[in-house]
Every structure is written in structure tokens, then in C-alpha cells.
C-alpha positions in Angstrom: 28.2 16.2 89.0 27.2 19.7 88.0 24.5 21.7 89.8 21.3 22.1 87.8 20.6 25.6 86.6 18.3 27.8 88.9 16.7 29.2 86.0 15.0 25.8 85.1 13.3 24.9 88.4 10.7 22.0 88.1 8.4 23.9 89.7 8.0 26.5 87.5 7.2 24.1 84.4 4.0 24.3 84.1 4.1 28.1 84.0 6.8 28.4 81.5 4.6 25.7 78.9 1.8 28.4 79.9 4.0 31.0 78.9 5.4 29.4 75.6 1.6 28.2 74.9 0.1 32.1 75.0 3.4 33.1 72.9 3.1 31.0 70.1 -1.3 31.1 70.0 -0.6 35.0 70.3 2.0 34.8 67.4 -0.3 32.2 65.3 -3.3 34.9 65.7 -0.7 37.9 64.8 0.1 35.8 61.3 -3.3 34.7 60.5 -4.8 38.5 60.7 -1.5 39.8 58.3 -2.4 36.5 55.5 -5.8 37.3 56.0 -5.3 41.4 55.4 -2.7 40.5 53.0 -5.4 38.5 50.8 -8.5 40.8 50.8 -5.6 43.6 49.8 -4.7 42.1 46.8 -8.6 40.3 46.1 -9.6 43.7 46.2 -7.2 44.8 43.3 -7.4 41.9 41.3 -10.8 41.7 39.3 -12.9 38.4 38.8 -12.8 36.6 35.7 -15.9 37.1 33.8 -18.4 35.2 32.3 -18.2 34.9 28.1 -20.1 37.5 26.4 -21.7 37.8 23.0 -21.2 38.7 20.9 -17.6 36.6 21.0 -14.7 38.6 19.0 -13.0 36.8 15.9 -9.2 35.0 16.7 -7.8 38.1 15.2 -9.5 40.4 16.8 -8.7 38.9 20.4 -5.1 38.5 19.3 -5.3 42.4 18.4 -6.7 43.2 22.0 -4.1 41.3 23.6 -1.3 43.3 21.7 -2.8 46.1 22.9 -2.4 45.2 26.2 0.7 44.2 25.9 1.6 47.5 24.3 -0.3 49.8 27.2 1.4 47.4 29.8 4.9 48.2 28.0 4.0 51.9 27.9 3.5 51.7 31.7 6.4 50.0 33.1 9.0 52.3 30.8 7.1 55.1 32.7 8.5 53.6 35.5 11.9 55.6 36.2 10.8 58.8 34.9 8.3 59.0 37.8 9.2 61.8 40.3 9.4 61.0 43.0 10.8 57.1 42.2 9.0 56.2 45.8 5.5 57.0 44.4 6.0 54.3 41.5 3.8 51.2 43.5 1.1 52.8 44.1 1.1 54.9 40.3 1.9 51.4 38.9 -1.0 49.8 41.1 -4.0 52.8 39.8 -2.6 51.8 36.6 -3.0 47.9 37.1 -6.9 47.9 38.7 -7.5 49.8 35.7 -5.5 47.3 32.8 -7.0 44.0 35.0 -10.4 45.5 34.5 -9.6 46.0 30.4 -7.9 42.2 30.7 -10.7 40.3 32.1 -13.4 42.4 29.6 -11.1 41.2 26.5 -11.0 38.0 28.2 -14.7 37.5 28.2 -15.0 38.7 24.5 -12.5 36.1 23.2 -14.3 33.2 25.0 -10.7 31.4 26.0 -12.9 29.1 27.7 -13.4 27.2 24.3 -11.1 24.7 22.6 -9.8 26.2 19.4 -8.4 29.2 21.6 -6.4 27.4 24.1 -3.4 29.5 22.6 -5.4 32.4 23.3 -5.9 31.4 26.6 -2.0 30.6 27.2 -1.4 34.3 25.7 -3.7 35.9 27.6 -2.4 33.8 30.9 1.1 35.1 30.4 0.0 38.8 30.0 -1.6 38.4 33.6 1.9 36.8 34.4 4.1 39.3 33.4 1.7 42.0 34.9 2.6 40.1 38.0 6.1 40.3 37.8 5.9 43.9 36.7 3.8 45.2 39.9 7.0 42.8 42.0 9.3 45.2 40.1 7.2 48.4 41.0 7.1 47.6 44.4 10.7 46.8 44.7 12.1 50.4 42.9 9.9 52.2 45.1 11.0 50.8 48.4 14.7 49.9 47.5 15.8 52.2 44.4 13.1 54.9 44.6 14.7 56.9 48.0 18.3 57.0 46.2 17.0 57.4 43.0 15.5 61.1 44.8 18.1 61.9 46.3 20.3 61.6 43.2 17.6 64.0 41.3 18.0 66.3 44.5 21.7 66.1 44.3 21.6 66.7 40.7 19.3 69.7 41.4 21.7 71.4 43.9 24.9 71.3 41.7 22.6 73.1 38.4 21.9 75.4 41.3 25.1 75.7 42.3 26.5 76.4 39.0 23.7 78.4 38.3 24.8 81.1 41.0 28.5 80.7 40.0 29.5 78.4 43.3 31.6 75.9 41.0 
């Protein structure tokens, strides 16, 4: 019969479930703060819906608004990879998205999606928020995986016109 290992004395049992206990309550704590942090950050850049306003804007007139958003939101995100330098894109893309979630939610109030003959409206207006989503994902992503070699591309690029510029070719 084999010795039992040294390292898992009996006696000492009660101190290692002490030890496991304050690891995992001091690891629970540590995760609770980052989910709590993590949802005031984005509360705090994601406006409340509003209440409807009068006067309430025609069908068209809503559908007009939204196209509009749609076409500043396209406007934004081709902006995107021109930005120098590519690791400042999340947080130019997030000034940009306070702003357009403030404009969303005022159009949302006008059009009153809340009522029955615009539940279309409502779906439309739902999947402009949607895609805003997955566009501030994509932002966040090229800044912090694309955006550093993206740079140093430019700066590479930079040096070689330089380069040829002073007749090093």
C-alpha cells in the first residue's frame, strides 16, 4: 500500500477549506465589483428611452428620421479606418455613439413606437440600436487588435516616402 502524500495531512484540513473559502469569497467580490463597474459604464453611455411627445411625427416622417440615422451611422463607421491613429477609433466611435443614442431615443419619442400601427416602426428602429451595437463591438475590436498594426504600417509607409524622399532607395 502506498504512503499518503505529506502535503495532504488531515490535520491541516480545516485550514486549507479556510484557505479555499477566502479564495473563492475574495474572487466572487473581485467579479461582482468588474459586472457592477462594467454596467454603470455602459448605463452611463446608453440613454433612457423616453417618454412619447407631442406633437407625434407622421409614418413618413419617422421613417425619414430613421434613414437618417442610418445614414449618419453609415457615415461614422466608414470613418472608421481613416482615423489616425487606428487605436483612437473606440473611444471617437463611442463620443460619436452618446451623441446618435441621444438623436435615437428623441426620434423614438416623436414617432410614438409604443402604438400599434407602428410596430414596424418599432422593429426598424430596434434594429438601428442593434446594429449600433455591433458597430461599437467592431470599434472596439480594430482599436485594440488591428489599430496598433494598422500604425505601424502608416509609420512604415511614412519612413520609406522619407526614405525615397532623401534619395536612400
Amino acid at each position: 500500500m502506498s504512503e499518503p502524500d505529506p502535503r495532504k495531512d488531515p490535520r491541516y484540513r480545516p485550514f486549507r477549506a479556510a484557505a479555499y473559502g477566502l479564495y473563492i469569497a475574495v474572487v466572487s467580490v473581485f467579479c461582482l465589483f468588474i459586472i457592477v463597474s462594467v454596467t454603470r459604464s455602459v448605463a452611463s453611455m446608453t440613454p433612457e428611452l423616453k417618454p412619447p411627445v407631442e406633437p407625434v411625427l407622421s409614418y413618413r416622417e419617422c421613417l425619414d428620421a430613421a434613414e437618417q440615422l442610418w445614414s449618419q451611422l453609415e457615415a461614422e463607421r466608414e470613418k472608421l479606418v481613416r482615423t489616425t491613429p487606428a487605436r483612437e477609433v473606440d473611444r471617437q466611435w463611442m463620443a460619436f455613439r452618446i451623441q446618435w443614442m441621444g438623436r435615437l431615443r428623441d426620434r423614438e419619442a416623436q414617432c410614438a413606437l409604443g402604438s400599434r400601427d407602428r410596430v414596424d416602426l418599432k422593429e426598424l428602429y430596434h434594429q438601428l440600436e442593434e446594429i449600433q451595437d455591433l458597430y461599437t463591438i467592431h470599434a472596439v475590436q480594430y482599436a485594440g487588435e488591428v489599430g496598433g498594426v494598422v500604425d505601424a504600417l502608416r509609420g512604415a509607409f511614412s519612413a520609406a516616402r522619407k526614405n525615397e524622399a532623401a534619395g536612400r532607395f
